[in-house]
N, C-alpha and C positions, 0 to 999 in steps of 0.2 A: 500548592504551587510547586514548581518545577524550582532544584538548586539554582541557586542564582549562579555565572560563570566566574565569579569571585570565590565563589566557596569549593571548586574546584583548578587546583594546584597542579595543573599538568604541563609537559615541554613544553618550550613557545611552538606557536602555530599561527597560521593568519588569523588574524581578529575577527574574518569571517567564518562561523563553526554551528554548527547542530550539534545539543547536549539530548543523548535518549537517554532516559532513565529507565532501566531495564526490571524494575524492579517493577515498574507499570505495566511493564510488558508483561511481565508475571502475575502480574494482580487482573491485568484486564483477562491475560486466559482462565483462569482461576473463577474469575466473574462470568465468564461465558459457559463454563463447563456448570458449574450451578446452575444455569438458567437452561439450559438445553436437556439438563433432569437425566442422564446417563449417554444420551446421541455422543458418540467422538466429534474430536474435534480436531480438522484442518484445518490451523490457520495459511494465509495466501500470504506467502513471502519474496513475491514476485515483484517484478518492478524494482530490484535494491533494495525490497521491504517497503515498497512507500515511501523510498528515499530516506529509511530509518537505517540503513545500510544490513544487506542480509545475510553475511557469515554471523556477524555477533548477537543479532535478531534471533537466525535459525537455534543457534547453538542455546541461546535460552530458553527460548520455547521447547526446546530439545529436553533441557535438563526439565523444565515443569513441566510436561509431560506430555506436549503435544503428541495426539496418535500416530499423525502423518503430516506433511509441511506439503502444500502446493505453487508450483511457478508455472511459468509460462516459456518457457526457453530449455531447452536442452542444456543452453552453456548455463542458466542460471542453477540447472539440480545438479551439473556436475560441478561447480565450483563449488559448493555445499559440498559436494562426496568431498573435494579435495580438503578441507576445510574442517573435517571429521566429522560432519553432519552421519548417521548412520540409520533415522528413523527412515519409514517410506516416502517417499517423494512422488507425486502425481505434478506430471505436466498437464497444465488445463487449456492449453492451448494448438494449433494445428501442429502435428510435425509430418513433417514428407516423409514416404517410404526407406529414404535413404538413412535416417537418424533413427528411426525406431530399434533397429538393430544395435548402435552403440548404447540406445538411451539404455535396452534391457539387459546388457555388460554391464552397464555402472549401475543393475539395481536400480531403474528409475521410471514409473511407472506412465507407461502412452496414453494417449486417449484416444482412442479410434471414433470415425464421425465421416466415415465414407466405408463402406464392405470391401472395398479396393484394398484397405489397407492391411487387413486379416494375412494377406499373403507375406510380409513383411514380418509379422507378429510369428506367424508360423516359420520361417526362414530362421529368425533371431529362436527360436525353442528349439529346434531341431538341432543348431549349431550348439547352443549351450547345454543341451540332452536332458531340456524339463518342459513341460507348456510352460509358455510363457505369457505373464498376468497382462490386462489392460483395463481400463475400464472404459463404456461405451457412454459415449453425450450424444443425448436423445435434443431434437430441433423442436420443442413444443410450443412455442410461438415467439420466440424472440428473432428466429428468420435471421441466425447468423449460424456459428459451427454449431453442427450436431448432424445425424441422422435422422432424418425424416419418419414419422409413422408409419410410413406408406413403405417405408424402404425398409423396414425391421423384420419382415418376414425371409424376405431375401437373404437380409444377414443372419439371420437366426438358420436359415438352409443350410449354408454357408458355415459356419462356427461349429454346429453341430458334427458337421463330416470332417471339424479339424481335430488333429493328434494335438499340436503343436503351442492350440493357443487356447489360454481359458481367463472368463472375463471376470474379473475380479468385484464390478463396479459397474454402474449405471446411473445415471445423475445428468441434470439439464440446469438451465440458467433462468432465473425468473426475470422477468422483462420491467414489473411493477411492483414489486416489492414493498417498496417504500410507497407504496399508495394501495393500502388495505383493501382499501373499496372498492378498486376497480375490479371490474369482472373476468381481465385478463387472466385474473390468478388464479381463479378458478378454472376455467380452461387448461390452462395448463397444468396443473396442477391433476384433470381427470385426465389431460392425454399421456401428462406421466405414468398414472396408474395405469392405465390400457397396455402400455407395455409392459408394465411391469405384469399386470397377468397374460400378458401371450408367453412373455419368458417361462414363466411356471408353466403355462399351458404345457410347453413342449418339454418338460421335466429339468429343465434348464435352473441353475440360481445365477438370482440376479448378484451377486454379491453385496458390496454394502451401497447403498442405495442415500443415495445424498441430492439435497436438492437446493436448500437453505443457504444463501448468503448474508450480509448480517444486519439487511434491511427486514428479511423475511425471519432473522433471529429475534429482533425487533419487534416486529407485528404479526407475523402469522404462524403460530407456535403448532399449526397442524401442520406445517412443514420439514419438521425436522427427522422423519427417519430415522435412519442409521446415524449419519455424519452430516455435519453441518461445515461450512468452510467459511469460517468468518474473515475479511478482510478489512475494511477501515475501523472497525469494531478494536481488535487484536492493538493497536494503534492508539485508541485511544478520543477518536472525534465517534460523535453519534452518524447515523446513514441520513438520518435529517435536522437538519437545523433545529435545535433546542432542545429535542428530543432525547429524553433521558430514562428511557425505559430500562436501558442496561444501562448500572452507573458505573464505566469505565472511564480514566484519568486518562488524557494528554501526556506522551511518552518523549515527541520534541519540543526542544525549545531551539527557536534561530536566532543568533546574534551576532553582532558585529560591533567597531568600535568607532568613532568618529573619529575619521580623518584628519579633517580642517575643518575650522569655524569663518566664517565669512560676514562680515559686517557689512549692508550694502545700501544706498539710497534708494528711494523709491524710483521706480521704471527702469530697472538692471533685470535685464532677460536671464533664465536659466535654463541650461538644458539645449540638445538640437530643435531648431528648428525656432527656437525662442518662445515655448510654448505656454510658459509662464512670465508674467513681470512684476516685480511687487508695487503693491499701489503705495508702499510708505518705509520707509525704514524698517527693516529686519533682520534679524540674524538666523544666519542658513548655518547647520552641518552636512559636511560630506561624508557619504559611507561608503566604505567601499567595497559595496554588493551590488549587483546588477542581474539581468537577467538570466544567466547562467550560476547565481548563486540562491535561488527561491523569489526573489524579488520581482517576479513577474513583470513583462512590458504592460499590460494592462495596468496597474496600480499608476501610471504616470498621471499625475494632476486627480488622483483621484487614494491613493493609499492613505495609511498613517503607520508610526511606526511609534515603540514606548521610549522615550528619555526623560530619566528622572520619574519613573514612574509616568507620566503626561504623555497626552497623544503630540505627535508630531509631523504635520502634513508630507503628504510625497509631494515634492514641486519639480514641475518639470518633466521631460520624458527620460524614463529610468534606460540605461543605457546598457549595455554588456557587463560592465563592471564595477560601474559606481551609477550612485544616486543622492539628491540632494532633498531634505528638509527642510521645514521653516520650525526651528529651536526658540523662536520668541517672543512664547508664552511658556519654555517648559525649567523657565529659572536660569542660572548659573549653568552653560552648558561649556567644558571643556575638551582640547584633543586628546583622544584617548576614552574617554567617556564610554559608557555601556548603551547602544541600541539593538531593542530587542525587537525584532522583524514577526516572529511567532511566539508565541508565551508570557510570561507573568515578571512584571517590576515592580517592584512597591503594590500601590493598588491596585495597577491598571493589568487588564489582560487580553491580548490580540489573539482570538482560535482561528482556526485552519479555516473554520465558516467564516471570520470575521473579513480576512483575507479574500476569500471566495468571493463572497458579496460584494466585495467591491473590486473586483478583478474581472468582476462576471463570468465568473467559472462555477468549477465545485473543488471541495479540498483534497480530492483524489488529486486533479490534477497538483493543486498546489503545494502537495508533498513531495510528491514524485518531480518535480522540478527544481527541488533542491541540488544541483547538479554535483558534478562527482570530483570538483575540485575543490567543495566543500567538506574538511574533516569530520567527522563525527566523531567526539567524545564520550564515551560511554561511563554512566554511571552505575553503580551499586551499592544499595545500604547507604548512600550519600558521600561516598568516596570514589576517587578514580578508576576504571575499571578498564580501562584501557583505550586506542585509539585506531581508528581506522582514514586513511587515506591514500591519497594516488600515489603518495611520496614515500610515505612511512607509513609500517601497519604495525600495532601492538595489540588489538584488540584480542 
């Protein structure tokens, strides 16, 4: 189980907070590099890390030994540089012509996914007086960013006649992953190899060659290549519900503290719009987390949250910044009190699926929605390890 936020002793802060245990973080890479039998490993620290916040993320995976750290944002690898991150950094997302030049100043590796953009790549080499790296995303059926099969001969024309720019990397997105059987995988999977032998064909390397995310780390272990780039894995939730092929821990925990207690009769509405009534005597706490603090608007008349270890219903429609409970059945509930929104109290434990399911999402989303005026507490070895947020940074 995750520290409880009693056992750590850090400034005051709002009562609303995410504890990452970094020590999971290290264990779940640790646990991935095992399982992938020598492939490197990218973990994806994109997104604030999954809302795990991604300077003190990066920097740990840094120290256990991540090969290379991947985002999605130009401003997400340069805030890393600034932040002392120094491993490789791949952006796995679009950047325009315009960015490619500063990304390969600050050492930050592009992704090319149109031959258009070669001329940028060669501009930024020529200026810095080296070729300059990229790696190329092939479109092998997932029919969003990449280069098309059909277009790889052009860019291979192309690349070939440059001084300025040499491709480091080649790697596409699987579409089904988390669904072994379907046939898609295979498919793509042969049109990944097709190009990968036209690149040889023309005397060409492909560099490191990655395809694997951490559904296909998961289930399809002929996927793994060169480098695998694990993302909800690294983190600590499976890529599917129950699923425990790789045993990696849960790194957050969300919590918050009750508000006020509210003792009410029956037929007292709570919430906009009144979308709850109690049918008899209850006792409500208030938290004051809402949609911008992880608490999803979905979870309205439909969540539950731990107090006193016990579940405790979401009533009513969760609002921007607070949200209200039904505390009674969960014992003695007073203000101040500990509710845990994600992770472990006593016996009880709420996962990022458990969240999902009833938000009708998935836990990608639900991590990543922890928003940014929620601190993050970092832990290590079971001690404070520093803090990150919008106000105050010590991490």
């Amino acid at each position: 189980m995750n520290p409880s936020p009693a056992d750590i002793p850090l400034a005051p802060a709002r009562p609303t907070r995410a504890i990452v245990d970094l020590d999971r973080i290290a264990s779940n890479l640790s646990v991935l590099r095992a399982r992938v039998k020598g492939a490197r490993v990218f973990p994806v620290v994109k997104a604030n890390a999954y809302g795990h916040g991604a300077p003190a993320v990066a920097a740990c995976l840094e120290r256990s030994g991540a090969d290379a750290l991947c985002v999605a944002l130009l401003e997400e690898g340069v805030e890393l540089r600034r932040e002392g991150i120094s491993c490789p950094i791949l952006v796995i997302n679009a950047l325009p012509p315009g960015l490619i030049g500063p990304a390969i100043e600050e050492r930050i590796t592009p992704t090319l996914y149109r031959t258009g953009l070669l001329e940028a790549v060669e501009a930024a080499g020529a200026k810095v007086g080296r070729p300059a790296g990229f790696h190329l995303k092939i479109d092998t059926g997932m029919t969003r960013l990449g280069l098309s099969p059909e277009e790889l001969p052009g860019f291979l024309d192309r690349l070939t006649a440059s001084r300025w720019a040499r491709m480091e990397g080649i790697y596409s997105s699987l579409a089904c992953a988390d669904r072994p059987d379907d046939p898609l995988n295979a498919k793509q999977v042969a049109a990944y190899e097709a190009c990968l032998r036209a690149i040889i064909a023309r005397g060409l390397s492909c560099g490191i060659r990655h395809l694997a995310n951490s559904s296909a780390i998961s289930f399809l272990p002929g996927t793994l290549y060169d480098a695998v780039r694990p993302g909800i894995l690294i983190y600590g939730v499976p890529p599917v519900a129950g699923d425990d092929a790789v045993p990696v821990l849960p790194a957050l925990t969300l919590v918050t503290e009750v508000a006020q207690i509210r003792a009410v009769p029956a037929g007292t509405p709570v919430g906009y719009a009144a979308s709850w009534r109690a049918e008899g005597p209850r006792t409500l706490a208030v938290l004051p987390a809402g949609y911008d603090d992880g608490m999803i608007r979905s979870l309205s008349n439909q969540g539950v949250v731990l107090v006193n270890g016990l579940p405790a219903p979401v009533i009513g429609r969760v609002s921007m910044d607070l949200s209200v409970v039904d505390v009674t059945a969960c014992g003695t509930v007073r203000e101040g009190d500990e509710a845990v929104l994600i992770g472990s109290q006593g016996s009880g434990t709420i996962t990022a699926w458990d969240v999902a399911r009833r938000a009708g999402t998935i836990p990608w989303e639900v991590l990543c929605r922890v928003g940014g005026r929620v601190p993050r507490d970092y832990v290590r070895e079971g001690h404070p390890a520093g803090r990150w947020s919008r106000w105050e940074r010590h991490a």
